[in-house]
Legacy VTK file of the C-alpha trace (Angstrom):
# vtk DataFile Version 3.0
C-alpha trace
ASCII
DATASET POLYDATA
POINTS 109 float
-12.120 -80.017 -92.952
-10.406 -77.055 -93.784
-13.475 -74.686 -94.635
-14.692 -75.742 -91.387
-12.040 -74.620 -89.325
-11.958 -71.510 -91.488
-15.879 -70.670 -90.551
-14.795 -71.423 -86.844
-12.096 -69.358 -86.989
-14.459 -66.424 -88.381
-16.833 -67.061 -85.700
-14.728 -66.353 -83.344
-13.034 -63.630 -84.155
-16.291 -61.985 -85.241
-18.278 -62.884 -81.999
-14.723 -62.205 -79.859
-14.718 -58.599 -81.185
-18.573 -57.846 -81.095
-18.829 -59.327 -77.861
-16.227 -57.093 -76.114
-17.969 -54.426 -77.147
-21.666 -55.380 -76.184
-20.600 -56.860 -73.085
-18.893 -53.851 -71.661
-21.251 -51.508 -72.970
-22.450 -49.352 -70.331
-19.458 -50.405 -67.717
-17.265 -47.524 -68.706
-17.804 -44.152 -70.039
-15.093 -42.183 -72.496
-13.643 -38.837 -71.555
-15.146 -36.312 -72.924
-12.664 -35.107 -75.559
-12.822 -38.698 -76.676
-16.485 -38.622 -76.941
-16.176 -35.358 -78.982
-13.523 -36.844 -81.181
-15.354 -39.863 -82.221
-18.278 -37.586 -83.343
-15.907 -36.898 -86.382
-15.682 -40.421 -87.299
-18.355 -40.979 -89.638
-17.977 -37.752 -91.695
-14.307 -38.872 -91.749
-14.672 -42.186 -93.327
-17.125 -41.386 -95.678
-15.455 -38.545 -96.888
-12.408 -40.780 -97.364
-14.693 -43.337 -99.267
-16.646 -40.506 -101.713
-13.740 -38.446 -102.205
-11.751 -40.900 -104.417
-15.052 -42.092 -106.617
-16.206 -38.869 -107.273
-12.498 -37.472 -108.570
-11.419 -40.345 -109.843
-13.950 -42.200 -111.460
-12.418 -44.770 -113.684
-9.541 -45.577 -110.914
-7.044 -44.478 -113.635
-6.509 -40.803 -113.443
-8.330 -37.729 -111.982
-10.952 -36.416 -113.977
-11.874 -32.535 -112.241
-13.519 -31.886 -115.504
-17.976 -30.726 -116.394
-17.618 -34.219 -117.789
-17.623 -36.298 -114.783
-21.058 -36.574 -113.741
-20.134 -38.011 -110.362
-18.025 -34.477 -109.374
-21.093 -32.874 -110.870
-23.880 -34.351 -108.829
-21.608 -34.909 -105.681
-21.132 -30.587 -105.944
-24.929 -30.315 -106.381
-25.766 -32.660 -103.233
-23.526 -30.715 -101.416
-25.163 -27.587 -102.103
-28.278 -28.793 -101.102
-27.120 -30.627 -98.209
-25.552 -26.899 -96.795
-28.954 -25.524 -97.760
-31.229 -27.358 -96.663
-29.781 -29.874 -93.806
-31.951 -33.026 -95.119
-30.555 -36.259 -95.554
-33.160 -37.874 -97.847
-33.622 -34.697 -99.869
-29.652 -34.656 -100.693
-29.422 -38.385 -102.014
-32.298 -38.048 -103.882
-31.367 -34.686 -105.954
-27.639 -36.410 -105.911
-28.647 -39.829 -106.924
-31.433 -38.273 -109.274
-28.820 -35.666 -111.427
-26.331 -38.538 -111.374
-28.491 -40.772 -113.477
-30.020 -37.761 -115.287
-26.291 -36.992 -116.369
-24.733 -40.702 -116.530
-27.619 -42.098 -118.887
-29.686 -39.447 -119.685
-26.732 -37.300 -121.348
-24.646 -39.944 -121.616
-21.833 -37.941 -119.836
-18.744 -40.114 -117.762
-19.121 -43.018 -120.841
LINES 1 110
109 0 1 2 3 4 5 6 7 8 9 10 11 12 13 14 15 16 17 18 19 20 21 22 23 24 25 26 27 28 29 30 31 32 33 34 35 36 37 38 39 40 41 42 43 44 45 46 47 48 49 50 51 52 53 54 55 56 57 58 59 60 61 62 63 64 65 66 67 68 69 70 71 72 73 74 75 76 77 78 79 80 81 82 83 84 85 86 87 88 89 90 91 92 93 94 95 96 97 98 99 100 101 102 103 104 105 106 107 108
């Protein structure tokens, strides 16, 4: 009995919050400072996500070293990000030097 009053409880605070937003979609329109200020949103939180996996790796200390593979290929997928402005082309030189690095040269261990 419990687990089902848990998943109802989910429910509907999932559908609650989702359906505030779809339902008043469209009925109101942000200012347009706030409309520019949520355009830095995204880069925001993923920078707050990568930044802490690519410098500190093991979750123990930070490692700013040519060892760490993931400071290596995140600097290298930046570079071609700036350079080239292509999504798809950056995560696969990223990804690709990552794995070339992690388990080709056995760097990070």
């Amino acid at each position: 009995m419990n687990e089902l009053a848990l998943i109802t409880g989910m429910f509907l605070v999932t559908f609650g919050t989702r359906y505030l937003l779809w339902g008043t979609a469209g009925r109101f329109r942000f200012p347009p400072w706030m409309s520019d200020a949520l355009g830095f949103v995204p880069p925001a939180v993923l920078t707050a996500i990568i930044t802490p996996a690519v410098l500190v790796p093991d979750g123990q200390a930070p490692d700013i070293s040519l060892a760490n593979p993931y400071l290596l290929a995140a600097l290298v997928a930046l570079a071609v990000a700036l350079w080239r402005r292509n999504l798809m082309l950056t995560i696969i030189v990223g990804m690709t030097l990552f794995m070339l690095l992690r388990w080709g040269l056995g760097l990070g261990g």
